[in-house]
N, C-alpha and C positions, 0 to 999 in steps of 0.2 A: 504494500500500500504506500503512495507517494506521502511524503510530508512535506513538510514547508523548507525541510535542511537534507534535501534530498542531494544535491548537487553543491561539487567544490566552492564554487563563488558564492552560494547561499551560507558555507559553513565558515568560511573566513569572514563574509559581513558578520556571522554570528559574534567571529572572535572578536574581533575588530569593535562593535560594540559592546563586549560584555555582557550578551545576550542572555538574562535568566531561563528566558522560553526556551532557549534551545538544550537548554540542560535536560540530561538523559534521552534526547535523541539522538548525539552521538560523543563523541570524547575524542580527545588529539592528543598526539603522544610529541616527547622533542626529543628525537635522536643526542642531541647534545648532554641532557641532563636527564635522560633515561627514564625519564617518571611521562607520566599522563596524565590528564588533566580535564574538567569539564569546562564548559565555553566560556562560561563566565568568569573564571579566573581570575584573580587579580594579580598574578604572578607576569612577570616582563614580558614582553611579547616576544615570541621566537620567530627567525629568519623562515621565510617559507620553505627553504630546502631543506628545514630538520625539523620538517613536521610532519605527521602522516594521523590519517582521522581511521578511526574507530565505530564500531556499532556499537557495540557493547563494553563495558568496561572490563569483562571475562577475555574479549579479542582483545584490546589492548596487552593484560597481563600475557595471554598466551605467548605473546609476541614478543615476552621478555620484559615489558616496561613496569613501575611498578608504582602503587597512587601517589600521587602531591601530597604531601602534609599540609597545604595553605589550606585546598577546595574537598580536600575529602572526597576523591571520586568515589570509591567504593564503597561511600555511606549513604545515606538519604538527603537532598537537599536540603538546605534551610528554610526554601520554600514549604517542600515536604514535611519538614519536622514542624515548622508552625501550623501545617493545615491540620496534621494527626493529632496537633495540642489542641487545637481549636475545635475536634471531629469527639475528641476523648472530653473534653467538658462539655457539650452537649450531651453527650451520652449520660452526664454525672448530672447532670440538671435534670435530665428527662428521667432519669432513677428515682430521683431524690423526693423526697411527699413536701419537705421544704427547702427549696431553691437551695443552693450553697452561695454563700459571699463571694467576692472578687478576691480576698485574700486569702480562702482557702482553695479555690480553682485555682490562682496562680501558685501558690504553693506547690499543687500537687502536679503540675506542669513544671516544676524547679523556676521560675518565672519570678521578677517583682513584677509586684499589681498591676504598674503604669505599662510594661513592656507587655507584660498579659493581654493587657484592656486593648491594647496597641492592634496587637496581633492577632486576638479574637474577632474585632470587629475587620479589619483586614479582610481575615478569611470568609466571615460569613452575611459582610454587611449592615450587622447591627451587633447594641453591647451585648455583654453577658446579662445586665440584667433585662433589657430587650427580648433577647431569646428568653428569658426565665417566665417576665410575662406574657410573652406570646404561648407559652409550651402552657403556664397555666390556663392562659381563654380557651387554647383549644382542648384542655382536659375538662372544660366548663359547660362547652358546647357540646364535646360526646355526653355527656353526666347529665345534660339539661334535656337529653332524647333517650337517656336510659333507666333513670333514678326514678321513684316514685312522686317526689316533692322537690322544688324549689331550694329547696334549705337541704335538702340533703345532697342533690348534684351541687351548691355550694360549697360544702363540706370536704366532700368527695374531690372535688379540685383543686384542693387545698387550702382555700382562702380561708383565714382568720375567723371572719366576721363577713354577714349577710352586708353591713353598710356601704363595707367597700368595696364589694361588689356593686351594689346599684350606684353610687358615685362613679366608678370608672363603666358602666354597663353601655353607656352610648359608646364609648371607646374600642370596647370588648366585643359586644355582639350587635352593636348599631340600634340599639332598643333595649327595653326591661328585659330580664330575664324570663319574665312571666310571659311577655310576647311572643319570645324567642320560641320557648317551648309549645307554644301553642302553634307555631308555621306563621310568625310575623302577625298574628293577629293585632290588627290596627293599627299596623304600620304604613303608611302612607307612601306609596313608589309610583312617582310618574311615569309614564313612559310615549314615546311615538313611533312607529313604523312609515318607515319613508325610502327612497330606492335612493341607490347611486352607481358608481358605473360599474360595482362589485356585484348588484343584486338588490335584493331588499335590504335595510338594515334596521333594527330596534335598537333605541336608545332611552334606558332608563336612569334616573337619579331619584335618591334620597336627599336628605335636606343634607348632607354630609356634602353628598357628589355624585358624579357618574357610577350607579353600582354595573351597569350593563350592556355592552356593546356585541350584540348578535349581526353577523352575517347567514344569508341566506336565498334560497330561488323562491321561498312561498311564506308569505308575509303571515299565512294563518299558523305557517307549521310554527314560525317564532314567536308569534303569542301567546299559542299552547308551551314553547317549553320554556316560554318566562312564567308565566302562570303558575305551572307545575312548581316552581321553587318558592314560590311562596304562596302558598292557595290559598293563606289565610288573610293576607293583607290587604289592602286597600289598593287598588291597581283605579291611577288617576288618569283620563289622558292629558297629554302635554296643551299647555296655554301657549300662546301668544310668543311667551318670555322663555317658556320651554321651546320653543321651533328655534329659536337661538341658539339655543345650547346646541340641537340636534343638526342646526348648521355646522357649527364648530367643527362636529365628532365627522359630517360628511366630508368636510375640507380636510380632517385629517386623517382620512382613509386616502382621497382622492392626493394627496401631498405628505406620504407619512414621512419622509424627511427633513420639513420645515419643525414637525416637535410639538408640543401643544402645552399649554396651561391651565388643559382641564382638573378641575377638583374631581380627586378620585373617591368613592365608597369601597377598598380594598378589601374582600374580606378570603379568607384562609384561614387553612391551620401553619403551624408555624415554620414546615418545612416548606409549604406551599410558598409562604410571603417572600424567604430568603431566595427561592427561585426566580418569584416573580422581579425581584427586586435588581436579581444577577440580568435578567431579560431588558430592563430600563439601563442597566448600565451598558449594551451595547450598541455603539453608537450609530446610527443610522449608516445603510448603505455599506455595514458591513455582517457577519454572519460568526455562528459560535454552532460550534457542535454541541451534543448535550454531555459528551465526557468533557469540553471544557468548560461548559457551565455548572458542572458536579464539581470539578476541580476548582472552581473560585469559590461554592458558597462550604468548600472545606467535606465534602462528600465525595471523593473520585469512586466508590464504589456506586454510589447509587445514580446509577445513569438511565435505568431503567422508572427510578419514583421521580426525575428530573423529566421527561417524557410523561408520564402520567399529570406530572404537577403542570405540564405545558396544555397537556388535554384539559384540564381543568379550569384554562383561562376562559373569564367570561367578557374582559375587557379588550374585544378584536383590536389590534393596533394600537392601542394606549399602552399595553402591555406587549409590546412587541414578539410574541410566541414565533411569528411567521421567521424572524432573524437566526431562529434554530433548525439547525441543519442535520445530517450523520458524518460523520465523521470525514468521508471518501468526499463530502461536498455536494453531495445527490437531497434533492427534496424528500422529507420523509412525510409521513401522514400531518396531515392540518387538520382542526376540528371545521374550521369552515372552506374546506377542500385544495388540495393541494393547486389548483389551477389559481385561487384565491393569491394562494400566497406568493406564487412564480409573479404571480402580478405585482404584489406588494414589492417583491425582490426587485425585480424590474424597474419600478418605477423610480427608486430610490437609488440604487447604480444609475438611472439614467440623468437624477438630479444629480 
């Protein structure tokens, strides 16, 4: 399979910058001082005649060469070591009945707080205690569809006290938790169906923001499957002041490289939002596979819940899902079909 440091003049710009990315795609050894080395380096640059590149770090050794002591080829990146500390405190939060501190997460990463705090949000886009209360709402939300009472899916998600729950509850589930449980009862969501040059499109908001942007070829089918998510709430059509808004989200279908300032209603669980969040940070008119978006929000295994978490966008183009790719560069499945997205891709290469 080609990659980006496939070819000699790809692998010396690597050097030549101090490329992190190119780290563990291949390794260079220097005839001169017998060791090998990964791209990024900070060790003196070597003459190109006493140099010769490497797959693997195994090929280099066989070849007689033996690791640098600066870069540590034969160990994990520093990249790598801070994503596995950032991947290992999640894991300890999501264990945990009550979150752990920032000084005992860093602690147990060998870490101070500030270099922890640093490097946590690095990897996965938000703090520790960010992820701490995102991992509780979403232990709030299953609890609030499976528990018998109010107080007890409370309980059950660890939270203290009922108060602070309903004080942060617009924050948390965008309504009481009484609502929540009942399927949004008397939640108020606007919404309007109107065409563009994708299809039809539905565009809903709450008083937060935009919670909904559906593509489609039949305007009835995306009524029925916004209905379907909340069958209990108050479904308003758009005024006057709403056709506005629904302009807006049509300009940025039709120009999704210009960017938008729409107010969002994001809702997820909390592996869902660091996805979505990795999807906003890639910048228009370019493309991320979903191993390298596993790899930024500090999961390189879960490249399979990064795809699921992409099927799960309901914000077509606000949350740029179409920008994710496979690996090889090939279009993979879109929820609102892959012809959708070739467009999207298209349009913004062509801006």
């Amino acid at each position: 399979m080609q990659t980006a440091f496939d070819t000699d003049a790809a692998r010396w710009a690597a050097l030549a910058a101090r490329d992190r990315r190119a780290d563990g795609a291949f390794f260079y050894s220097v005839r001169t001082t017998g060791v090998y080395c990964r791209p990024s380096c900070a060790a003196r640059a070597a003459l190109p005649q006493n140099v010769a590149f490497h797959a693997t770090a195994g090929e280099a050794e066989a070849a007689g060469f033996r690791p640098c002591k600066r870069c540590k080829p034969g160990q994990p990146s520093l990249a790598e070591r801070n994503a596995a500390a950032a991947a290992a405190a999640c894991r300890a939060i999501e264990a945990a009945e009550e979150a752990p501190g920032l000084e005992a997460l860093a602690a147990e990463a060998g870490m101070s707080p500030f270099h922890f705090h640093r490097i946590f949000k690095s990897a996965t886009g938000v703090t520790p205690k960010a992820y701490a209360d995102a991992r509780r709402a979403e232990r709030l939300r299953q609890a609030l569809g499976e528990t018998p009472t109010v107080t007890a899916a409370i309980c059950e998600a660890g939270f203290g006290s009922g108060s602070r729950v309903y004080e942060k509850a617009d924050k948390v589930l965008g309504m009481t938790p009484r609502r929540f449980r009942a399927g949004g009862e008397r939640a108020v969501i606007r919404f309007a169906i109107g065409e563009c040059s994708l299809g039809s499109i539905l565009v809903a908001a709450t008083d937060r923001g935009v919670c909904a942007i559906l593509l489609g070829d039949d305007p009835q089918a995306l009524a029925e499957d916004f209905q379907d998510r909340f069958a209990q709430a108050e479904l308003v059509g758009g005024d006057a002041a709403f056709e506005a808004l629904v302009a807006k989200v049509v300009g940025l279908v039709e120009q999704p490289r210009l960017g938008h300032d729409l107010p969002l209603d994001v809702r997820g669980t909390a592996f869902q939002q660091r996805v979505w969040q990795a999807l906003r940070d890639i910048p228009a008119g370019q493309t991320a596979s979903y191993a390298e978006v596993a790899a930024r929000i500090g999961r390189p295994a879960a490249v399979r819940a990064v795809a699921q978490a992409c099927a799960a966008n309901t914000l077509a183009v606000a949350i740029p899902c179409h920008r994710v790719v496979r690996t090889d560069g090939a279009l993979s499945g879109y929820r609102w079909g892959v012809e959708r997205k070739r467009a999207l891709l298209d349009r913004e290469a062509a801006a």
